[in-house]
MIKOLBA-993068 format. One record per residue (C-alpha): x, y, z; residue number from 0. Coordinates in nm, 4 decimals. Layout:
N
+----------+----------+----------+-----+
:        X :        Y :        Z :   i :
+----------+----------+----------+-----+
:        X :        Y :        Z : NUM :
...
+----------+----------+----------+-----+
END
This chain:
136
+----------+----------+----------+-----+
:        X :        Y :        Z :   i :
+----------+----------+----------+-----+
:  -0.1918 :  -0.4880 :  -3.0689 :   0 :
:   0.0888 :  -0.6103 :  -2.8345 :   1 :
:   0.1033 :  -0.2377 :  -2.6576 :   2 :
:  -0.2717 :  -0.2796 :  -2.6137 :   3 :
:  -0.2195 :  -0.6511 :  -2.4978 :   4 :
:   0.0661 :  -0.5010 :  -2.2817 :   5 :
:  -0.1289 :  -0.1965 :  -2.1049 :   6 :
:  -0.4298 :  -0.4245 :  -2.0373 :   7 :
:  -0.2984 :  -0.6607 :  -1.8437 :   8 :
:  -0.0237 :  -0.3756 :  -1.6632 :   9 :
:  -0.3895 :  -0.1738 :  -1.5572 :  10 :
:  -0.5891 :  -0.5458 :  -1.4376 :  11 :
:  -0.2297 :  -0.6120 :  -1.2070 :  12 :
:  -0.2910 :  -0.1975 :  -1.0661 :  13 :
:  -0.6360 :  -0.2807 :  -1.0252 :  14 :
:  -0.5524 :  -0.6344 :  -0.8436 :  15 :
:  -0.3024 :  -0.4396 :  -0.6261 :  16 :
:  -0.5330 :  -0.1970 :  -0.5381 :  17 :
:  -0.7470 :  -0.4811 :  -0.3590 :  18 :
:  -0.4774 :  -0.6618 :  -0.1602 :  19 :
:  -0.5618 :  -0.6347 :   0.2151 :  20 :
:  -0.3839 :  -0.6596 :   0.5066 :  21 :
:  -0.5437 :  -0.7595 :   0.8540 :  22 :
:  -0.3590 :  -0.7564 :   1.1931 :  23 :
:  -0.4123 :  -0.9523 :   1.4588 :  24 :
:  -0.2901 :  -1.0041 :   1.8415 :  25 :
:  -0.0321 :  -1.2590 :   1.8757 :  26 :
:  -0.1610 :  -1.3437 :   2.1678 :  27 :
:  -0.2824 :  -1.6507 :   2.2288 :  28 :
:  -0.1431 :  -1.7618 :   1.8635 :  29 :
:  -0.3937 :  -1.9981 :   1.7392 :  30 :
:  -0.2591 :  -1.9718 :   1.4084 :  31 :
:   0.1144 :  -1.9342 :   1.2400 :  32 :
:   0.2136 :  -1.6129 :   1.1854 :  33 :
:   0.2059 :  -1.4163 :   0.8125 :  34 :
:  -0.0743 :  -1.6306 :   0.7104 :  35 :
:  -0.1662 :  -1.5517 :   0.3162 :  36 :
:  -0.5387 :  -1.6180 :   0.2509 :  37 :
:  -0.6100 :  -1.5761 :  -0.1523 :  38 :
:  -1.0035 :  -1.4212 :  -0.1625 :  39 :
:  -1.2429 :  -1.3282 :  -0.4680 :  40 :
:  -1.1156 :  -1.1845 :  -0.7528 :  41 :
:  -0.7559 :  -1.2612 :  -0.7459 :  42 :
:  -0.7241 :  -1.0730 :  -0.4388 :  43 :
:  -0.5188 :  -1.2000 :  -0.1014 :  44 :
:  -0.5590 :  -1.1294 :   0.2578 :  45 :
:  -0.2148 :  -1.0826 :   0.4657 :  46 :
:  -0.2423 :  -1.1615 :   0.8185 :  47 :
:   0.0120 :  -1.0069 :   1.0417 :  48 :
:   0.0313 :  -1.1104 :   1.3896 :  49 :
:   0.2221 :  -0.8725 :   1.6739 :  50 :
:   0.2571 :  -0.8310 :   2.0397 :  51 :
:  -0.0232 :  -0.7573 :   2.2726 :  52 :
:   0.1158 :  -0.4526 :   2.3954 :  53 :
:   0.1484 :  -0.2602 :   2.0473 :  54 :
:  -0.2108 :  -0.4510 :   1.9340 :  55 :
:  -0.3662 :  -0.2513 :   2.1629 :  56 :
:  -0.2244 :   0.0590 :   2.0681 :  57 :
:  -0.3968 :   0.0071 :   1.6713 :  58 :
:  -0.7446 :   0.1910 :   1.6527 :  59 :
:  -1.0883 :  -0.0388 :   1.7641 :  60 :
:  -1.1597 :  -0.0685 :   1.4822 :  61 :
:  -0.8273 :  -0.2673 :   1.3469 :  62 :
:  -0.8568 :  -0.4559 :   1.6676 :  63 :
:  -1.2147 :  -0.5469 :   1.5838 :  64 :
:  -1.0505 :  -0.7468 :   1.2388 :  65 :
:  -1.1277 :  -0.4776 :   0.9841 :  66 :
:  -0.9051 :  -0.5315 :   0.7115 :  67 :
:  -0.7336 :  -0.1979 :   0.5322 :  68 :
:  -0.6482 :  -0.2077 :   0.2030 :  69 :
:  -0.2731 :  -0.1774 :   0.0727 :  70 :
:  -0.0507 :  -0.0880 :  -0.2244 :  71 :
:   0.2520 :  -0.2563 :  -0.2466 :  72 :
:   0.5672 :  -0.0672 :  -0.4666 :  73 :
:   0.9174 :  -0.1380 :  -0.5008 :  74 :
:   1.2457 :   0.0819 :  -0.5854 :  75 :
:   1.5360 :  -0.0779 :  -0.6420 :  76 :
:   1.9123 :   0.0105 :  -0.6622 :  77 :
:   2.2256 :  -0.1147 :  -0.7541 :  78 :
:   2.5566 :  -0.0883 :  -0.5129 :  79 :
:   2.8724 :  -0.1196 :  -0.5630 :  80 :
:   3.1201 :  -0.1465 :  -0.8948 :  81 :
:   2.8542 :  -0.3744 :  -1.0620 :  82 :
:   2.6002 :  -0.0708 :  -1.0408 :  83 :
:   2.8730 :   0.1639 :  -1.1539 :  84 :
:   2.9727 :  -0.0499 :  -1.4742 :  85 :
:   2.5762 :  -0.1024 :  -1.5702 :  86 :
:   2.5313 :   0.2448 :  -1.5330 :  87 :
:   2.8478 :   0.2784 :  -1.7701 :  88 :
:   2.7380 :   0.0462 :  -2.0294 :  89 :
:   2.3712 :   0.2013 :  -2.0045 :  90 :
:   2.2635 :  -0.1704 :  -1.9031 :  91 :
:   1.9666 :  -0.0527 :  -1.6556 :  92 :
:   1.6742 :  -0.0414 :  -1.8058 :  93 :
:   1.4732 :  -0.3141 :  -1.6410 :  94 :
:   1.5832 :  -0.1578 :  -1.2954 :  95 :
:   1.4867 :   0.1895 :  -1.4909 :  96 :
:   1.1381 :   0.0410 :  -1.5999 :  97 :
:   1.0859 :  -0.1106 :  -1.2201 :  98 :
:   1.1312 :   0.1829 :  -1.0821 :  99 :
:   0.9046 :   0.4329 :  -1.3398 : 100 :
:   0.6218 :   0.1907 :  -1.2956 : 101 :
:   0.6172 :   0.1847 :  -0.9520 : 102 :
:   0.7144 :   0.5503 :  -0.9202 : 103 :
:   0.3546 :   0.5997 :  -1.0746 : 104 :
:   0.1780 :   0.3695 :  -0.8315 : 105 :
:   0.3739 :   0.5418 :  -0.5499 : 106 :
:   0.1759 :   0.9009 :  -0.7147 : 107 :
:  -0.1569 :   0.8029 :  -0.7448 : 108 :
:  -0.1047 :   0.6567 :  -0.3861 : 109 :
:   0.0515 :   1.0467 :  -0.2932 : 110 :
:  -0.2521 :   1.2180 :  -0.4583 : 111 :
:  -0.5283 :   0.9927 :  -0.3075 : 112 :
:  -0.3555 :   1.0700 :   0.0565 : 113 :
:  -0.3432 :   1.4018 :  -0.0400 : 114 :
:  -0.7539 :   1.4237 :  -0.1315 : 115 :
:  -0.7947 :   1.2239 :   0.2079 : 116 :
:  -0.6169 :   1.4777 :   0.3780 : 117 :
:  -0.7714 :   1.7758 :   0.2361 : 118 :
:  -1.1055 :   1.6141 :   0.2993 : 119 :
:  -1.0511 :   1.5606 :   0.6290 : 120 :
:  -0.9337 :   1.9130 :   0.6803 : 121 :
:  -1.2420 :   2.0360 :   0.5595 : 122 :
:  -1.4337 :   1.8394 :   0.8078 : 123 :
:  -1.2325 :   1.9818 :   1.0918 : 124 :
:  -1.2178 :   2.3370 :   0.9554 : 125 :
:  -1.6428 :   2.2807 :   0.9340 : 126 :
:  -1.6628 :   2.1392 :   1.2824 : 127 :
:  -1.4281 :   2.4133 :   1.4339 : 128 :
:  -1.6920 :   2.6775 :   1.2568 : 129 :
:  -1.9463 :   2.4796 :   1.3933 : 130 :
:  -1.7838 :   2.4449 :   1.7135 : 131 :
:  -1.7336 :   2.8943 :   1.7278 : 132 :
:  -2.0705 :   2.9520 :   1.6123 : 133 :
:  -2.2517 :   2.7607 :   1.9059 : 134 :
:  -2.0368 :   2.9511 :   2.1625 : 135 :
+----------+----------+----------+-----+
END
């Protein structure tokens, strides 16, 4: 029962992370304070970064416009110096161990959905090229 209690709620925090947003926005003129964290429906946030002008305008239109793009956040993490070397000597790293396989997995599915998106959008291109040959 606790492994099913356990695996529950570790799939309903994926999910949740899977609907995090981010939105940018031009610094310029700040209305607001910067890094502004907005919580929404369904336990989900909104991030709003603010930059300069000059590298706003460089995002696509649509990012300009205020469409918000969804984000995965994952974190490694790594010991320096003797400390690391006597934990690793004493076997003493499993919670860095168990941080880092659980976000090693969220850092996959993240690889093989931009992998699909890729291939997908190879397929369009490869299509359009054929398209493109065939009208010539």
């Amino acid at each position: 029962k606790e492994q099913e209690k356990l695996a529950s709620k570790k799939k309903k925090q994926e999910a949740r992370l899977l609907r995090d947003l981010i939105k940018i926005r031009s610094a310029y003129p700040r209305k607001e304070p910067p890094g502004i964290l907005t919580p929404g429906a369904n336990d989900t946030y909104t991030i709003t970064f603010f930059c300069s002008e000059k590298i706003f305008n460089h995002f696509p239109p649509i990012l300009q416009k205020g469409q918000k793009i969804g984000v995965v956040p994952f974190l490694f993490t790594q010991g320096i110096n003797e400390q690391q070397t006597v934990a690793i000597f004493r076997g003493e790293c499993a919670l860095q161990e168990d941080i880092n396989k659980e976000n090693l997995f969220v850092l996959g599915k993240c690889y093989l959905s931009y992998r699909k998106f890729l291939e997908v959008g190879l397929e369009e291109e490869k299509e359009r090229e054929k398209r493109e040959r065939e009208r010539k």
